[in-house]
C-alpha positions in Angstrom: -18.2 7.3 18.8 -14.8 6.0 18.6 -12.8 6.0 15.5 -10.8 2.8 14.4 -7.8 3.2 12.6 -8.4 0.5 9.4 -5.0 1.0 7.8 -2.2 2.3 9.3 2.1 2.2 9.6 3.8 0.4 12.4 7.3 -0.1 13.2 8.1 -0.2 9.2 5.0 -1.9 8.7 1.4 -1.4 7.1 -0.8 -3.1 9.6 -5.0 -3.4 8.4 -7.9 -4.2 9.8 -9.1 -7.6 8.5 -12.5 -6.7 6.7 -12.8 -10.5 6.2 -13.6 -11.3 9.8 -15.9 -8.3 10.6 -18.4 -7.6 12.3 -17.8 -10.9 14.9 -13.9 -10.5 15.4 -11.5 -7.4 15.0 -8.4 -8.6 13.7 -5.3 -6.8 12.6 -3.1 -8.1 10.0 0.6 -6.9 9.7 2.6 -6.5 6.6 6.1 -6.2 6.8 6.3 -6.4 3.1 5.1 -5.4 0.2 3.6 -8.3 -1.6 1.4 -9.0 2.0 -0.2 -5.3 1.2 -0.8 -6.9 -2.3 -2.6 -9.8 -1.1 -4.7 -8.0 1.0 -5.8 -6.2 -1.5 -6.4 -8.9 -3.7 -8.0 -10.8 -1.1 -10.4 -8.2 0.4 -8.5 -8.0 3.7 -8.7 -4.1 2.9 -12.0 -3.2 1.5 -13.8 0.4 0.8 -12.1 3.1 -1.8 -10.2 5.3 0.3 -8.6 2.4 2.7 -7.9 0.7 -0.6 -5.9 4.0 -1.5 -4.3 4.6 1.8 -2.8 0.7 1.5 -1.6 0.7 -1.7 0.2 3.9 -1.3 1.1 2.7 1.9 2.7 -0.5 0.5 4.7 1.3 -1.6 6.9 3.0 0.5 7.3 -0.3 2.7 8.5 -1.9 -0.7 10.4 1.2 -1.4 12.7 0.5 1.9 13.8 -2.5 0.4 16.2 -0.3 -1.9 16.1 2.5 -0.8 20.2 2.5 -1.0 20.1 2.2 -4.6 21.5 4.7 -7.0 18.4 7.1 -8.1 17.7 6.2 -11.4 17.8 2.5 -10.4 15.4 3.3 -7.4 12.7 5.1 -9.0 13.1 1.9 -11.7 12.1 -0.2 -9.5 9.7 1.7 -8.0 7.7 2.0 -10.9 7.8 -1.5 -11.1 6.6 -2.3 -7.6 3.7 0.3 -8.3 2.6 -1.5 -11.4 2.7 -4.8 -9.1 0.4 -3.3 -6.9 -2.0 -1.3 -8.6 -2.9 -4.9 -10.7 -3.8 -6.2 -7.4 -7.4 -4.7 -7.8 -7.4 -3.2 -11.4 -10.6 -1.9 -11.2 -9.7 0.0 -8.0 -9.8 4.0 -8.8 -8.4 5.3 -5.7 -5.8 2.7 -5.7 -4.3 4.4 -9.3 -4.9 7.5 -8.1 -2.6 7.0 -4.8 -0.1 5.4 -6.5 0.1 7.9 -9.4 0.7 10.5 -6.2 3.3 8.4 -5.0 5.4 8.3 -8.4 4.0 12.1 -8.9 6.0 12.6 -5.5 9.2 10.6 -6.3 9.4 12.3 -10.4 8.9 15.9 -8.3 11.7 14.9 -5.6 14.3 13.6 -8.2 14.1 16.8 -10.3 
């Protein structure tokens, strides 16, 4: 049986299998940016709990490039922020949260 990689980083990109057009046509949708992880998530591009989870916590660090210059109290600011974007992209979406609070876990433990 061969495996198929449903979610995974790219060249500073998240790139997903597109549930949507399964089982007649395997098609890969890149994100280069956050907000395209969002709608995928929104949109059921990504489907099943722990590829939901791999995504968003996935998307954050490609929104986290974005400013990833910035001072650290400003960074982990808008971090937060761009977590809370993505995790009310599916709200009912338990592995989501629980990524995401890993990711901000991580960063709080890092900035110490």
């Amino acid at each position: 049986m061969t495996l198929i990689k449903t979610v995974f980083w790219k060249k500073n990109a998240v790139v997903l299998i597109d549930q949507n057009a399964l089982p007649l046509v395997e098609r890969q949708v890149v994100c280069s940016d956050y907000r395209q992880v969002i709608a995928a998530i929104r949109d059921l591009t990504v489907r099943g709990a722990p590829a939901i989870g791999v995504a968003a916590a996935m998307g954050a660090a490609l929104g986290a490039l974005a400013f990833s210059s910035e001072p650290v109290e400003k960074f982990t600011k808008k971090f937060n922020a761009l977590c809370d974007e993505i995790a009310a992209a599916r709200p009912t979406a338990r592995n989501l949260f629980w990524a995401l609070g890993r990711m901000k876990t991580h960063l709080d433990e890092v900035v110490r």
